[in-house]
C-alpha positions as CSV (number, residue, x, y, z in Angstrom):
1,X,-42.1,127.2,70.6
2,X,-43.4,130.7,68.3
3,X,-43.7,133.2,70.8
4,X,-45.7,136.7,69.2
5,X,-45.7,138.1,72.3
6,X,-44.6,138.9,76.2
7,X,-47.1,141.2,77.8
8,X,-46.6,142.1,81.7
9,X,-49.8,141.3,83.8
10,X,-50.1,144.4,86.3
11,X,-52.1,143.1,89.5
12,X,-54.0,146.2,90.6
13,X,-57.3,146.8,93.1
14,X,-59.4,148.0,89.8
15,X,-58.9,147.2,86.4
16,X,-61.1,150.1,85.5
17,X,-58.8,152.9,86.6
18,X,-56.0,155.3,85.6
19,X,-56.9,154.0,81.7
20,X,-55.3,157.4,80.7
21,X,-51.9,157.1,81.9
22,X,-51.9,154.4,79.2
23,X,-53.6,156.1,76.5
24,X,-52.6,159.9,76.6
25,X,-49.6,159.5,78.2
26,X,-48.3,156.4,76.7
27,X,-50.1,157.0,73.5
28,X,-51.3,153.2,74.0
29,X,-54.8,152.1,72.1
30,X,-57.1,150.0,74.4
31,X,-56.9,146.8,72.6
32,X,-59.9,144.5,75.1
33,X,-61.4,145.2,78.3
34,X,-63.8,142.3,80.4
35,X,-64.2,144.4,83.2
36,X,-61.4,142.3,85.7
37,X,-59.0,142.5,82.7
38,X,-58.2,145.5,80.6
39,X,-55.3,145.3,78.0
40,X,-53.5,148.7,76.1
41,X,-51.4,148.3,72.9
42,X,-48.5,150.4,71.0
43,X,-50.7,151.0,67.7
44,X,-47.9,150.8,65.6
45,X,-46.2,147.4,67.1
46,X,-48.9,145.1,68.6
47,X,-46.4,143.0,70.3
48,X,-46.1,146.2,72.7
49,X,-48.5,145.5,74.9
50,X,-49.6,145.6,78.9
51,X,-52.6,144.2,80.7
52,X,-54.1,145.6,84.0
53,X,-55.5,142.4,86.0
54,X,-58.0,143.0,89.0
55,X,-58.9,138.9,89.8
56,X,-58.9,136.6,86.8
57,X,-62.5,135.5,85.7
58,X,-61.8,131.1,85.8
59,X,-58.6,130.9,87.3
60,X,-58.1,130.9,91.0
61,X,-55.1,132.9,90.5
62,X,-53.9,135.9,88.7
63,X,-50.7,135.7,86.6
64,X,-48.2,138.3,86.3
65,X,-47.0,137.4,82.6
66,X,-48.9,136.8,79.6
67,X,-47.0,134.8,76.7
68,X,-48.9,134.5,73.9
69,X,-47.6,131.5,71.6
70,X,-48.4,130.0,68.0
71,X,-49.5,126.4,69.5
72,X,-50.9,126.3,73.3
73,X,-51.5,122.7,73.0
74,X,-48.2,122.3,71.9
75,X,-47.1,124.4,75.3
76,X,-49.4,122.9,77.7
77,X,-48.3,119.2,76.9
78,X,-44.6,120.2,77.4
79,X,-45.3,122.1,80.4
80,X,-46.9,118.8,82.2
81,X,-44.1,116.5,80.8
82,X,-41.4,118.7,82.6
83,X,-43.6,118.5,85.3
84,X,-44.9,121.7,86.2
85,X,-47.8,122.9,88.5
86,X,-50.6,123.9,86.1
87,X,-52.6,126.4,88.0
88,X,-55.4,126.6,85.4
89,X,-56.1,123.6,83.0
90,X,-55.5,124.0,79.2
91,X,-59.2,126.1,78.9
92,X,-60.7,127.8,76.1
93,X,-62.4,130.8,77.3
94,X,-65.8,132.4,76.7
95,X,-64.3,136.0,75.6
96,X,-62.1,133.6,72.4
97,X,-58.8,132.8,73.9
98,X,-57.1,129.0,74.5
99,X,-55.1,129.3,77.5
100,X,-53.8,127.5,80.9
101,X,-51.8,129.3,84.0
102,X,-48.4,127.4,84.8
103,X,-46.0,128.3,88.1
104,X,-42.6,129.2,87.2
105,X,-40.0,128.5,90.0
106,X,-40.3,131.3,91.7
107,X,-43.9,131.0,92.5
108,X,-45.0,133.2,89.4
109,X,-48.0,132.3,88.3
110,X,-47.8,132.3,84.2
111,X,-50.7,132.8,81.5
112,X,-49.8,130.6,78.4
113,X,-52.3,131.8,75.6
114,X,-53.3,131.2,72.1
115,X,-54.9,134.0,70.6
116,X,-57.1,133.7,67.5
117,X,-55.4,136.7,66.0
């Protein structure tokens, strides 16, 4: 599996605050922001990247881990032949984005993605 990216999925009350401990402290560009979801980027390495996450928009869950891979379809099928829960079905989203939410062993709740970009 092509992994671009790892981006941590901060669970907070409001998605819409404290953006500027991310961008003038940090120095990180906001890169998307629906309202319950509000990612920052490193504007020189795009791989450098957290979300804040304030009650997912389809899934019943929030996850705390984003991994962005090169084929979701790929993902999703090998996640239900080792046998996985899928917490969210293989969807593609309004705001552009292929994704489903998998548990890990440990009861995290995981956001596989496929990003157009």
């Amino acid at each position: 599996m092509v992994i671009h990216r790892i981006i941590p999925n901060l669970n907070v009350a409001d998605a819409q605050a404290g953006h500027e401990f991310y961008t003038e402290l940090l120095g990180l560009e906001k890169e998307f922001d629906l309202g319950w979801i509000v990612s920052f980027r490193a504007p020189d390495n795009r791989a450098a990247q957290v979300s804040l996450v304030s009650g997912d928009a389809t899934a019943a869950e929030d996850s705390v881990l984003s991994v962005a891979v090169g084929d979701v379809d790929a993902a999703y099928a090998r996640a239900r032949q080792l046998g996985y829960e899928i917490v969210h079905p293989l969807t593609t989203e309004q705001w552009g984005v292929r994704r489903f939410l998998v548990r890990d062993p440990h009861r995290n709740v995981i956001n596989i993605v496929g990003h157009p970009d």
